[in-house]
N, C-alpha and C positions, 0 to 999 in steps of 0.2 A: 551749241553750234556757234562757231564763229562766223562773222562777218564774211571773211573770206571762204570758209567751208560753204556756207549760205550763198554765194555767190558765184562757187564752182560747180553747186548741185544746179542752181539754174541753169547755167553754160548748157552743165552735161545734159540735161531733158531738153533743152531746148533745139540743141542738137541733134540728140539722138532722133527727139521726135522729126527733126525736119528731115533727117535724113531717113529713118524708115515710117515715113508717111502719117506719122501721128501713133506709133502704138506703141510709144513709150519703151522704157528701159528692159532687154530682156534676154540677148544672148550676151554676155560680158564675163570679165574674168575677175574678180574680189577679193580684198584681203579683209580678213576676219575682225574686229576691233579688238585691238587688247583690252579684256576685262579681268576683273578676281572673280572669281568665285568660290565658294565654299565646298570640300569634296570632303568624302567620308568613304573610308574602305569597308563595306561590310563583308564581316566573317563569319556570318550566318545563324549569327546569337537573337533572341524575340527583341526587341527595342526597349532599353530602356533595363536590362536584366540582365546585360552579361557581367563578368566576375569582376573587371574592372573598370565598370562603370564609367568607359570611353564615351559615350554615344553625345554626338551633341546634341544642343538643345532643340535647335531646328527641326531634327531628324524624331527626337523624342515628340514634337510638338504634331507633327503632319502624323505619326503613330495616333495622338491621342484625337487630332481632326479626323481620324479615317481616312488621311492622303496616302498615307501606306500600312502595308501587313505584311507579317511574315508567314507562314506554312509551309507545311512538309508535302511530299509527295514519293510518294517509297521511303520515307525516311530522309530522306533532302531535303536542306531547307532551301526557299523561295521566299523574295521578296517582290510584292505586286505594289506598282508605283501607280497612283490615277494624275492625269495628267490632258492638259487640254485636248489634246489628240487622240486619249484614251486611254487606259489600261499599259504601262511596260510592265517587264518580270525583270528581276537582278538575280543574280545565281552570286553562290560563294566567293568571295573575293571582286566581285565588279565594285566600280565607285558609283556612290550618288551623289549626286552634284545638285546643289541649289542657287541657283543662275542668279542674272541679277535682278529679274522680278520675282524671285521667290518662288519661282515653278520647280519643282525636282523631275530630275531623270537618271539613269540611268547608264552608264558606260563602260564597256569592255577595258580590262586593263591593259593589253597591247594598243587599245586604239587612246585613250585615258596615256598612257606614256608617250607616244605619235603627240598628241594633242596638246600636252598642257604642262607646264614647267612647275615647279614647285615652288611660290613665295617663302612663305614659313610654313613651318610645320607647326600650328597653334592648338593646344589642346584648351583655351578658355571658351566659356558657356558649353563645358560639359558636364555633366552629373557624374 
């Protein structure tokens, strides 16, 4: 944080709070930070086992922590993500994304294409 971000965050609380009585920051409107993150489309193959050995390493690693699984259900495959908040599920084609602290989730790909622009497409630290 710079000097001047650091010094437009006090304005703004300091403001805010005198203006609604001390309860700090809380109906407002936000723009997201631009980050990179890491996304992976899975195509419903166990981790770490499909034919062309796409999967990256991340993805293989949280596999082998128990951060995720794959399994069927009728013959579908699911993939179950653990995650501070709890348990997501990924169905055939969703992305999972591993943020920038290393937490994975989850994402629809209509909202994943809404959402996120494509830097490169890198296939290194895959198996």
């Amino acid at each position: 944080m710079t000097c001047h971000q650091s010094s437009a965050i006090k304005h703004m609380q300091q403001h805010c709070c005198k203006r609604q009585g001390h309860r700090g920051l809380f109906n407002m409107r936000v723009k997201k930070k631009p980050v990179i993150v890491d996304a992976y489309r899975w195509l419903g193959d166990d981790i770490g086992k499909n034919e062309i050995n796409d999967d990256p390493l991340w993805l293989i690693q949280a596999d082998i922590d128990r951060m995720v699984w794959t399994f069927k259900t009728g013959g579908v495959p699911h993939m179950r993500i653990s995650t501070l908040e709890g348990d997501m599920f990924a169905d055939v084609g969703d992305f999972i994304i591993r943020g920038i602290r290393g937490e994975l989730y989850s994402i629809k790909p209509d909202i994943f294409f809404d959402s996120y622009d494509i830097v490169d497409n890198k296939v290194e630290g895959t198996v």
